[in-house]
Residue, then its C-alpha position, 0 to 999 in steps of 0.5 A: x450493488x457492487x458485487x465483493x468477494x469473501x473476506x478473511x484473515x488470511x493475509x493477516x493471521x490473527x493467532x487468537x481464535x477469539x480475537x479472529x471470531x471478533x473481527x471477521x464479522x467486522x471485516x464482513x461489515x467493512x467489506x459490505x460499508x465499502x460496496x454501497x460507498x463505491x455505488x450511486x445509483x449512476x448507471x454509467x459512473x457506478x461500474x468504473x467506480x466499483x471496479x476495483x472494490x470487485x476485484x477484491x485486495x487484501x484490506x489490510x488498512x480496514x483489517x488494521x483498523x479494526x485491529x487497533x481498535x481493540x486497543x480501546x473499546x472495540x468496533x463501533x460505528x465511527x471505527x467502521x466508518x474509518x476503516x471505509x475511509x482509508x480504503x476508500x482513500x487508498x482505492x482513489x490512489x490506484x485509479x491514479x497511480x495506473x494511469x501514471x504508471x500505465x499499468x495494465x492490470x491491477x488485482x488480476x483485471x484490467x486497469x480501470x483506464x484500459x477499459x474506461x481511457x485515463x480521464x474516466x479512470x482519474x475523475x473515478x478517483x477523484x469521486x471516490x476520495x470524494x466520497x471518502x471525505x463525506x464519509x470522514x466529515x462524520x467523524x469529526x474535525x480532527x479526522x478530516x485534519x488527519x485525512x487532509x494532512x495524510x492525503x496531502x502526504x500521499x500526493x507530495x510523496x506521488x510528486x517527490x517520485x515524479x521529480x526524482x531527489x534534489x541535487x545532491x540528495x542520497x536517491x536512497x534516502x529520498x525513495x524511503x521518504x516517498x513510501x513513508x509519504x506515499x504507502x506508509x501514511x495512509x497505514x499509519x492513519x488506519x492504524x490511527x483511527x483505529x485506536x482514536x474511534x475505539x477510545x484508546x489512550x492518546x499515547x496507544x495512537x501515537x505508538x500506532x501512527x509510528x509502528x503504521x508507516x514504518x510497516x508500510x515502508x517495509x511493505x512497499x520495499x518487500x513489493x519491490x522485491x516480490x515484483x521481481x520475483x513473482x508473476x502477473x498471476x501471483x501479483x495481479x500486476x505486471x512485474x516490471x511496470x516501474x522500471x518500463x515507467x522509469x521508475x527506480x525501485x530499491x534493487x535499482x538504486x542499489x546498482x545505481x549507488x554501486x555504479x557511483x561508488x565504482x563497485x557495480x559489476x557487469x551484470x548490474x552495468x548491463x541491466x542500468x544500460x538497458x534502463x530507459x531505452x525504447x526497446x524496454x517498451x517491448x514486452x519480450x526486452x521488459x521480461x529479460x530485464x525483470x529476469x537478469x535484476x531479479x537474479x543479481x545481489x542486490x535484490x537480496x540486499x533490498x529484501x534485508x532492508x524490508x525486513x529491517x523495516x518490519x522489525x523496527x516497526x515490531x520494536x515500535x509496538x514496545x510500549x504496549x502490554x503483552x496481549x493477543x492483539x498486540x501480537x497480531x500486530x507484530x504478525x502483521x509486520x512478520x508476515x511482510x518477512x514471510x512473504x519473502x522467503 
């Protein structure tokens, strides 16, 4: 059996001890449902299938299930079994996303296809949405329409990426679709889960769903920012994988929106032109880039919009009583400001 790290609440601090007394069992449950789920018994499938799931992660989607589930009833078996789901879901999405985006490392190891090679680290993933869609199947025909029309999002968001914006489309106005489409629907749809297994109101899930995206918009714009900003060893990432990939983050579309406005400065001119070319390859000329980007004004520009995002997402949460779970909630997506600072 895969072996798994501790969990906490650390990355999302609860503020009720009561509250965190009840989860974090739950999360311990999660955590053991999610180390049986990427194992089979398969000498040769189970350590590549297991290998993200060991290197930990912050389980922010199983968290933010098991928290919307106090909404209604609590945890239960069905809310457990959701909360696998999606990370199952979202582990699929990183084998695949490190293949196309060859990246090296992923969570502080090497990348599943830098030991494996691509077409194992791809076939891992599609087992483990495999598995995931087993698992949904349990919990009935609406969770599998959910779970199909949010992982058809999180491939049209993949695609939309690839191809770029249409002609005359705002590139800024389409990147923030690709991360609703691409980080955004998989946290609405745990969020989602959450108060649908748990008994909640109708009205509770849907104020879920819209608060889920809207904070995994403001996640991925604050991941631009940090990626800039820290390094491999804090991010368990290489920083810069994106732009060496061709890859337009939010502070690169930025000096690009500026450079067809006119307004772009030197700076900014002399990092676009080093964008792309053959020598960005080298890990020297990548480190040079990362460190001019991360030092020019639109970077703080890009860290203002993941924080307009985390509070429009707060401001979804409007309608729901004043209650301790509702303001872990609103933690949740402040957290994402706090690791800005």
């Amino acid at each position: 059996m895969s072996t798994v790290p501790p969990v906490s609440t650390t990355m999302l601090p609860l503020g009720d001890p009561e509250l965190e007394a009840r989860l974090l069992p739950e999360l311990a449950d999660v955590e053991a449902r999610l180390a049986r789920a990427v194992v089979g018994g398969d000498r040769l499938v189970d350590p590549p299938a297991s290998h993200l799931a060991a290197a930990g992660g912050k389980r922010l989607r199983p968290l933010l299930t098991l928290l919307a589930s106090e909404l209604g009833e609590g945890a239960n078996d069905a809310v457990r079994d959701a909360a696998v789901t999606v990370e199952l879901t979202h582990l699929a999405t990183l084998y695949h996303d490190d293949v196309m985006d060859s990246a090296p490392m992923r969570r502080g190891a090497p990348a599943a296809h830098e030991v494996w090679g691509n077409s194992v680290a791809i076939l891992t993933g599609d087992l483990l949405l495999a598995r995931a869609s087993l698992l949904v199947a349990s919990l009935g025909t609406e969770a599998v329409r959910v779970h199909a029309q949010t992982y058809e999002r999180l491939c049209l968001g993949q695609l939309h990426e690839t191809f770029g914006p249409a002609e005359g489309q705002d590139p800024v106005e389409h990147y923030i679709q690709v991360l609703a489409d691409k980080t955004g629907s998989l946290i609405a749809t745990a969020a989602r889960y959450g108060a649908v297994f748990s008994g909640a109101d109708p009205e509770v899930a849907e104020v879920l769903t819209r608060y889920g995206e809207k904070v995994g918009v403001a996640f991925q714009l604050a991941d631009d920012v940090i990626d800039l900003s820290a390094d491999a060893a804090t991010t368990g990432k290489t920083p810069g994988t994106d732009l060496r990939e061709g890859v337009d983050t939010m502070p690169v579309l930025l000096l690009r929106e500026r450079l067809a406005a006119g307004t772009l400065d030197e700076r900014g001119a002399a990092v676009l032109e080093r964008l792309g070319a053959e020598q960005l390859a080298s890990d020297d000329a990548l480190r040079a880039v990362v460190a001019d980007l991360r030092h020019h004004e639109v970077v703080a520009q890009a860290r203002e919009l993941a924080e307009q995002w985390a509070h429009d997402a707060v401001a979804e949460l409007e309608p729901l009583p004043a209650s301790p779970v509702k303001d872990a909630l609103g933690a949740f997506a402040g957290l994402l400001v706090d690791r800005l600072a």
